[in-house]
SERO-4910 file (N, C-alpha, C, O; in steps of 0.05 Angstrom, whole numbers):
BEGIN
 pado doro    nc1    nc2    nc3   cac1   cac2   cac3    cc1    cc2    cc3    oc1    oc2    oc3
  Unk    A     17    -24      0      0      0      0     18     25      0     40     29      9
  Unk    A      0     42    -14     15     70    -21     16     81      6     -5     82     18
  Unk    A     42     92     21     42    105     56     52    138     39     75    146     45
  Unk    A     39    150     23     42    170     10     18    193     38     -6    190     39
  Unk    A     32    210     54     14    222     67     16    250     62     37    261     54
  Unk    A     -1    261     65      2    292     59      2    310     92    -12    299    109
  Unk    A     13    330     99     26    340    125     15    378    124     20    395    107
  Unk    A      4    380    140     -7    408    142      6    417    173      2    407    195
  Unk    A     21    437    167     32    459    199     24    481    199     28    500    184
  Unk    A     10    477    224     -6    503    226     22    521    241     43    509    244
  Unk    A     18    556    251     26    569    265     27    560    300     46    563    315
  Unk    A      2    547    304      6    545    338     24    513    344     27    504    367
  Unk    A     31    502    327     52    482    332     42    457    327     55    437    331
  Unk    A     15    456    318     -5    429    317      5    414    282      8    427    261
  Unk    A      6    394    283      5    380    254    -16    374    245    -34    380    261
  Unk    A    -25    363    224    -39    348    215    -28    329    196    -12    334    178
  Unk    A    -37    306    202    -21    278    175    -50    272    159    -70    269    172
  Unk    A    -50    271    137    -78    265    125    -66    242    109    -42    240    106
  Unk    A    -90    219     97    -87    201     81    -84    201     61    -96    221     52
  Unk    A    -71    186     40    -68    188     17    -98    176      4   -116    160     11
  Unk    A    -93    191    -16   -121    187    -41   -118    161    -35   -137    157    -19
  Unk    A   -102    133    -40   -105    117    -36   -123     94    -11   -139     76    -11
  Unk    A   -113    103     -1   -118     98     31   -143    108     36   -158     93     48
  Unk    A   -152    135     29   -184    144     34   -195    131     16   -219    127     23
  Unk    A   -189    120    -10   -216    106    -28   -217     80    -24   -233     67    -36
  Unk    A   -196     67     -1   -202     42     11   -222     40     41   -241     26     46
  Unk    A   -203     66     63   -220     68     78   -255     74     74   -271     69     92
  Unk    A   -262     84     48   -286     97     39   -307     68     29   -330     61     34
  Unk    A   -283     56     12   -303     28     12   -308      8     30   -327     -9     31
  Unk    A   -286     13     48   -294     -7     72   -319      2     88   -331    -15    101
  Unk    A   -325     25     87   -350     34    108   -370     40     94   -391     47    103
  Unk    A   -363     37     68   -399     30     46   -398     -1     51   -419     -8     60
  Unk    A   -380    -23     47   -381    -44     43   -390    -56     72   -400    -78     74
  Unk    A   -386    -40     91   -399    -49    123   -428    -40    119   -445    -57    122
  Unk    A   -435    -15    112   -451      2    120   -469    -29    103   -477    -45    119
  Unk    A   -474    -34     75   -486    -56     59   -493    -77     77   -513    -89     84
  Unk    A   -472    -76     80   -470   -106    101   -497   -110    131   -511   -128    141
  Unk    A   -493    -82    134   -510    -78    162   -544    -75    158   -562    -82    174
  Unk    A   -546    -59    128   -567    -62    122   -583    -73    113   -607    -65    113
  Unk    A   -575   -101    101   -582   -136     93   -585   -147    115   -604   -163    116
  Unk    A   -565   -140    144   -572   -159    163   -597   -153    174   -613   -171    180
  Unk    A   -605   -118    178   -624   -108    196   -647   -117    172   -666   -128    185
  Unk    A   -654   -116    138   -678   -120    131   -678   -158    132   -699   -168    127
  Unk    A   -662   -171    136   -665   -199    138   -673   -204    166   -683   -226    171
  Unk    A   -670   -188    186   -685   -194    219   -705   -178    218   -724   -182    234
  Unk    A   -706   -156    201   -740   -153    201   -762   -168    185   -785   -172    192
  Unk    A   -747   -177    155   -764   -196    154   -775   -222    164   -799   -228    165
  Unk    A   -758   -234    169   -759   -260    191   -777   -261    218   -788   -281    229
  Unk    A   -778   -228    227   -797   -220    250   -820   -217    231   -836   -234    238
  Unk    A   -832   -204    209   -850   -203    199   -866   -224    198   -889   -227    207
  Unk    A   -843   -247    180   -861   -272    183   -864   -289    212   -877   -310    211
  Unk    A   -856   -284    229   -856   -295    259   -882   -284    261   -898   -302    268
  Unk    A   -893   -263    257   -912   -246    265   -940   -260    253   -959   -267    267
  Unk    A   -939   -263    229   -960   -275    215   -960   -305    224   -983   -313    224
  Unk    A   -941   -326    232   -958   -341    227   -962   -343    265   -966   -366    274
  Unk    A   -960   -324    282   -972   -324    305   -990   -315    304  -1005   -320    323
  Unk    A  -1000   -301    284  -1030   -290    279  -1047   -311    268  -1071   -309    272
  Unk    A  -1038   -328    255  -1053   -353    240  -1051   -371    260  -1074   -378    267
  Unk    A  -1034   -382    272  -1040   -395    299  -1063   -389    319  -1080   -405    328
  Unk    A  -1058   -362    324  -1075   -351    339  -1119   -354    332  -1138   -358    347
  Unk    A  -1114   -348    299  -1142   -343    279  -1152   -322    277  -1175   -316    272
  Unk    A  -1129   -306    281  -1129   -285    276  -1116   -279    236  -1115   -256    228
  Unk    A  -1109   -297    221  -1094   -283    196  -1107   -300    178  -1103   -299    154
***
């Protein structure tokens, strides 16, 4: 991996190290590729509760 960093000095003595283009368009896919990830898990446990739901309602004679 590219360790290409870019370096900002301010006047009051503070640095900044920023990431390389590289490194942010990996860090950037890794937290769409989680973010995906999280949102398949949460509509797969709501659907699964959905259908939990119905057939306690058809049990019940209620559906």
């Amino acid at each position: 991996m590219n360790k290409e960093r870019y370096k900002e000095e301010y006047e009051e003595g503070s640095d900044l190290l920023w990431h390389s283009d590289k490194e942010d368009k990996i860090t950037r896919q890794f937290y769409k590729d989680l973010s995906n990830l999280y949102k398949n898990i949460d509509f797969s446990k709501k659907k699964k509760l959905k259908l939990f739901k119905q057939l306690v309602s058809i049990i019940k004679g209620k559906g």
